[in-house]
C-alpha positions in Angstrom: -76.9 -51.4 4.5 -73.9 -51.6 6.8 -72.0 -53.1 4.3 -73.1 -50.0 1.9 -71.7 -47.2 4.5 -68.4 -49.3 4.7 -67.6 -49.1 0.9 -68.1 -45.3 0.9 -65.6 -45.2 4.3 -63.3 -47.1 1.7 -63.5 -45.0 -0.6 -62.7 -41.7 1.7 -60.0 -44.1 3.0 -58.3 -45.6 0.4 -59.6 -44.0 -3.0 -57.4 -41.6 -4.7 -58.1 -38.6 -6.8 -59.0 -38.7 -10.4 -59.4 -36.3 -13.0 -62.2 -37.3 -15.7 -64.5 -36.5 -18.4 -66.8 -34.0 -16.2 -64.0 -32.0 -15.1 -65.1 -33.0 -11.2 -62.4 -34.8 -9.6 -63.6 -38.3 -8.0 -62.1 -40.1 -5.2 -61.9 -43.6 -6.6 -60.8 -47.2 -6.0 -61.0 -50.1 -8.3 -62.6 -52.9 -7.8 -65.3 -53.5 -5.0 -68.6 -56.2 -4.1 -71.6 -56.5 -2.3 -73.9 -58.6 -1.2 -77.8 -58.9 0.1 -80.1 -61.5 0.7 -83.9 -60.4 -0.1 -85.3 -62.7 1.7 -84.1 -60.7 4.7 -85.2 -57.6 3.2 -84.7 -54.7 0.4 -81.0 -53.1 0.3 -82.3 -49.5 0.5 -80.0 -46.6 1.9 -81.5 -45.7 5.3 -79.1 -43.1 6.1 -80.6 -40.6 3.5 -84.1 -41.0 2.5 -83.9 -43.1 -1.3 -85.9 -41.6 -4.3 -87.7 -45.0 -4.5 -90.2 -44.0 -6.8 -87.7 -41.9 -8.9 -86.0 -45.1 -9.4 -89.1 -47.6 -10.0 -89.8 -44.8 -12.6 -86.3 -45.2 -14.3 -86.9 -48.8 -14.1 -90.3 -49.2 -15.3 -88.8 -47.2 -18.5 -86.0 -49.7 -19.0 -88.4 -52.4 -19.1 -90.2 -50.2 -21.7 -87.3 -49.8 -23.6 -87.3 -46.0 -23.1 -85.0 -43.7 -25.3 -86.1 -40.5 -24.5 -85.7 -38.4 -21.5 -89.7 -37.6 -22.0 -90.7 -40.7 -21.2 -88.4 -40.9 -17.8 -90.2 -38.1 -17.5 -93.2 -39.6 -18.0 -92.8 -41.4 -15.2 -92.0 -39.0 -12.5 -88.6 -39.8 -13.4 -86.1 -37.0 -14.0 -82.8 -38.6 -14.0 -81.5 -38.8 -17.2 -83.2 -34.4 -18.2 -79.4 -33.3 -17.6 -77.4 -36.2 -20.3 -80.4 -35.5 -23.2 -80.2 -31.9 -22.9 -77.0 -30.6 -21.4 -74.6 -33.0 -22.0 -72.1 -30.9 -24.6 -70.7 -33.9 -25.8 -74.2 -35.4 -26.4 -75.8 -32.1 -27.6 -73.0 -32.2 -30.5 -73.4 -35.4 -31.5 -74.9 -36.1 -35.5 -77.0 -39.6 -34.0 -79.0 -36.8 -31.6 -82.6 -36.5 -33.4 -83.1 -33.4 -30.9 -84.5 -32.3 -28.0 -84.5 -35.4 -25.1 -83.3 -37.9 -27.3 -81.1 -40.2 -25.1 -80.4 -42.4 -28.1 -79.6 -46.4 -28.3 -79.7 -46.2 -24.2 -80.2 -48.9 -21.6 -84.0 -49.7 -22.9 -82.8 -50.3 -26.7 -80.0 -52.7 -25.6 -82.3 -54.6 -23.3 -85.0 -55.1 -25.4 -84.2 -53.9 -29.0 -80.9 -55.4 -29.8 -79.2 -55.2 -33.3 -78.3 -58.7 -33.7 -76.1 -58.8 -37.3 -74.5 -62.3 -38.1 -72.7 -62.9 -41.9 -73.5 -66.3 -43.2 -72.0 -68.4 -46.3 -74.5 -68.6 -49.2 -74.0 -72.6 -49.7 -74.0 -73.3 -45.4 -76.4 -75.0 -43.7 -76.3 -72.4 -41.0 -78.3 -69.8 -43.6 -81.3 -71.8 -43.6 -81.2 -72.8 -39.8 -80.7 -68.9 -39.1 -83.9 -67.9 -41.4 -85.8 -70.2 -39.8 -84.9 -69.3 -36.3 -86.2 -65.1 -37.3 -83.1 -63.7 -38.9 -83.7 -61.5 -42.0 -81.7 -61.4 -45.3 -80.0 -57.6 -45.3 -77.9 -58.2 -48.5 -74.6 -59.9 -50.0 -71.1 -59.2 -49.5 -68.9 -59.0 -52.4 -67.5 -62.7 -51.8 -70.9 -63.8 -51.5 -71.6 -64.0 -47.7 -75.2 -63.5 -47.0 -75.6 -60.5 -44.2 -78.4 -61.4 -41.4 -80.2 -59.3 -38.6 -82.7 -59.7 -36.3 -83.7 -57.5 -33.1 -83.5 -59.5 -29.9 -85.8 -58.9 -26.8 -82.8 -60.0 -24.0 -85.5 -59.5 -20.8 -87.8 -62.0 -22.9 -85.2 -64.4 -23.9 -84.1 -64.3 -19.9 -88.2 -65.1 -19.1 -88.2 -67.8 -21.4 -84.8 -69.3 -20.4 -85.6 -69.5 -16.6 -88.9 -70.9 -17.2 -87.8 -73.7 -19.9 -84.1 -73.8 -18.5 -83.0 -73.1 -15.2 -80.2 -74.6 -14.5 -78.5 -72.7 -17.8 -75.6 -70.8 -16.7 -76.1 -68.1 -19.3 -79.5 -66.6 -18.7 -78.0 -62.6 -18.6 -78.6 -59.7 -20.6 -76.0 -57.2 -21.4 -76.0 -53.4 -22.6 -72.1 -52.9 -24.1 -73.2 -53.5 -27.9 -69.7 -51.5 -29.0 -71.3 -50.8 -32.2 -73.6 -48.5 -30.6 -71.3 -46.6 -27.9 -71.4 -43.0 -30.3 -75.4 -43.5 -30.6 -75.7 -43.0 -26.4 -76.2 -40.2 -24.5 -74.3 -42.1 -21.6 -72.6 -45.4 -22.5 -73.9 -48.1 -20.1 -72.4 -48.1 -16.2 -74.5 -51.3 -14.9 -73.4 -53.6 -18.2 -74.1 -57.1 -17.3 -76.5 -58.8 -15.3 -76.8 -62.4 -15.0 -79.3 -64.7 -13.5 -78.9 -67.9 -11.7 -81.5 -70.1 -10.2 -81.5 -72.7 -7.6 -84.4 -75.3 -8.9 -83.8 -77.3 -5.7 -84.5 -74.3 -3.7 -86.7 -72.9 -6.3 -84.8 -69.7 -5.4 -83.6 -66.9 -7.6 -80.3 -64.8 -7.5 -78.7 -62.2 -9.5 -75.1 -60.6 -10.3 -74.7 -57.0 -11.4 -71.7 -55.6 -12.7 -70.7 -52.5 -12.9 -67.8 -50.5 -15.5 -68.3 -47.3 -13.2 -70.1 -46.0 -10.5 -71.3 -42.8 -8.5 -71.2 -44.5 -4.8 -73.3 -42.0 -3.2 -75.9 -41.2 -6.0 -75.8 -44.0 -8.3 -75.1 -46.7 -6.7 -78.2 -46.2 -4.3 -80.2 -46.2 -7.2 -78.6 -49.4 -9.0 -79.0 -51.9 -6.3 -83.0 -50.7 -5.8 -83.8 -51.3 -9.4 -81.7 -54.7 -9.4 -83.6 -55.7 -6.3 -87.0 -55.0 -7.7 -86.0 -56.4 -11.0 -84.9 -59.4 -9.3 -88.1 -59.4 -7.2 -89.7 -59.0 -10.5 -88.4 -61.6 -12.8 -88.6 -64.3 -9.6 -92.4 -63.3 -10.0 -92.8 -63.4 -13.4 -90.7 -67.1 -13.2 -92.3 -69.0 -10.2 -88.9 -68.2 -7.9 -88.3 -66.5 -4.4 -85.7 -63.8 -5.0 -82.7 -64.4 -3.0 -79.4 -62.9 -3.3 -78.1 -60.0 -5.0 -75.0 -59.6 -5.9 -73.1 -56.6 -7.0 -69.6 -56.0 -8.3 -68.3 -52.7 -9.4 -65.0 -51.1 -11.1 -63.9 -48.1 -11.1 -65.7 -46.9 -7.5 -65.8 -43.6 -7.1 -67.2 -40.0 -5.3 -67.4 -36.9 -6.8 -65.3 -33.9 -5.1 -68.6 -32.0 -4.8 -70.2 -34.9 -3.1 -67.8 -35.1 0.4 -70.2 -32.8 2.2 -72.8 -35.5 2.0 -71.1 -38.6 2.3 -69.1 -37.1 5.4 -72.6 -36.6 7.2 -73.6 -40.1 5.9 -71.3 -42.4 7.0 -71.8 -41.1 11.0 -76.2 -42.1 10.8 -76.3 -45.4 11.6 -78.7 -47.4 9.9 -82.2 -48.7 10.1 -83.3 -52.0 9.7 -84.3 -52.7 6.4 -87.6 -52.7 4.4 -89.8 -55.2 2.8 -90.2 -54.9 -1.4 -93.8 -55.7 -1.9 -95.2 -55.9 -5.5 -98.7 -55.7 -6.5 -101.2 -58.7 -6.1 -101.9 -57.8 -10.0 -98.4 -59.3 -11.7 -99.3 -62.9 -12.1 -97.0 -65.2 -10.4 -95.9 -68.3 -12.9 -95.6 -70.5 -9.6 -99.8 -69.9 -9.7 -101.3 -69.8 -12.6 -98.2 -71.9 -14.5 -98.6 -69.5 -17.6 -96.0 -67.5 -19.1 -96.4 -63.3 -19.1 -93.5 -61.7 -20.4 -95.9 -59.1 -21.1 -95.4 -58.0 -18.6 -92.8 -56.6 -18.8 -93.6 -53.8 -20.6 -97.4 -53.5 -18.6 -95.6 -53.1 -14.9 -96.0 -49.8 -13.4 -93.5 -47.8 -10.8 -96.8 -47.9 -8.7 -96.6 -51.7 -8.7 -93.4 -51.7 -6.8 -94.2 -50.7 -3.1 -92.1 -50.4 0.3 -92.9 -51.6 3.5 -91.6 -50.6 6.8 -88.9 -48.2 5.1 -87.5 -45.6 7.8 -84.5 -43.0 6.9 -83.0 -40.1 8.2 -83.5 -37.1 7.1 -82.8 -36.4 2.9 -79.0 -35.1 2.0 -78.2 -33.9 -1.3 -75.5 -33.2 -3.9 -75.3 -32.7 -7.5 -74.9 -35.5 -10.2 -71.9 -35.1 -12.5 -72.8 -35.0 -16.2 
């Protein structure tokens, strides 16, 4: 995780100050990448100790399709308690249905997506999207034929790797700008794409990211993408290989220099091994298709081997 204590030196270096919607100034640059190969082991901080379980929690809900800070909860998972309940601009909000709601979060976009699509009455494209699961909504006043259907992205990225590979469009996305007012938090880590190597029957994935809290978030966002990767290569009969993160706007909250000062002078430890439990079937086995599971994996599932730190740091998350 050198290359993860160099972007926050970057940031004190080069970032500049920034006034934003919390009203906690961030030291910010635009634009930024990493990159990790799993196969040489999972990119967790070692310099502070990483909330592992907090975050196989967070992402265990995802999967669910979690909208309510309950079920993060639910979870051991208390990340999201602060933007359900004390966000102000959240809290006055007409989509809130009260207390925890999180609203059309993360988990709805992944796996409950409002797909809408207007048709002509007299096309051939009505009857091909009927057949294909879309439902009749109503008719516009010139006669076009309205259409939804709700669309499982993790499960159409299962499918795809498994029946096509080599498609250069197996991602999933979470920026459905119809639905930005009905979030508690509009989505950081928007897009992530897969991309398999069937020669090297090898799997790889690219994050990118609108915004990001380098010393809290960011920790956070590469574990889950790393297990998720680890995941999906599982569930798809691949070895996870790299992962690949790109962010925006970069950035570290005025309240958070203390820690990040202390940070960047640990060096770092070596780095652990993700190990996930003998119990998720792996396709390159048994040759059989589960995307049930992903809604039956458990944070428990996701374990770490050899993982040393230094001792835990703190600072507060912005909301």
């Amino acid at each position: 995780m050198q290359a993860y204590l160099d972007l926050l030196q970057r940031i004190l270096h080069d970032g500049h100050w920034q006034e934003n919607r919390t009203g906690i100034r961030t030291r910010a640059i635009s634009g930024a990448s990493l990159r990790f190969d799993l196969r040489d082991g999972f990119p967790a901080v070692t310099t502070r100790k990483l909330p592992f379980k907090t975050f196989m929690g967070e992402l265990v809900t995802f999967l669910r399709g979690g909208t309510s800070a309950q079920q993060f909860r639910a979870q051991d998972c208390r990340i999201w308690d602060a933007n359900a309940n004390q966000n102000q601009a959240w809290l006055a909000n007409p989509h809130r249905t009260g207390p925890d709601d999180l609203g059309r979060i993360y988990g709805a976009q992944w796996r409950d997506w409002n797909g809408w699509r207007n048709v002509a009455a007299d096309s051939p494209a009505l009857a091909a999207a009927l057949a294909g699961g879309w439902q009749r909504r109503g008719v516009l006043d010139d006669g076009t034929v309205m259409l939804s259907r709700q669309i499982d992205q993790l499960a159409d990225c299962l499918h795809k790797l498994i029946t096509q590979p080599t498609d250069r469009r197996i991602l999933f996305h979470a920026w459905n700008p119809a639905e930005l007012d009905q979030m508690a938090l509009p989505p950081c880590h928007l897009l992530y794409q897969f991309n398999a190597s069937v020669a090297q029957r090898t799997l790889s994935l690219c994050l990118y990211q609108r915004s990001v809290d380098a010393p809290l978030g960011l920790v956070g966002n590469l574990a889950e993408a790393a297990a998720l990767l680890t995941l999906f290569a599982r569930l798809t009969g691949f070895t996870p290989a790299w992962l690949n993160w790109f962010g925006a706007d970069v950035h570290i909250y005025e309240n958070q220099l203390d820690m990040v000062t202390t940070q960047v002078t640990r060096p770092p430890y070596p780095a652990p091994r993700l190990v996930l439990d003998s119990r998720i079937p792996d396709f390159a086995v048994t040759g059989i298709a589960a995307p049930e599971w992903l809604h039956q994996v458990e944070a428990a599932d996701f374990r770490l081997e050899g993982y040393q730190h230094h001792p835990p740091l703190t600072a507060p998350m912005a909301v």
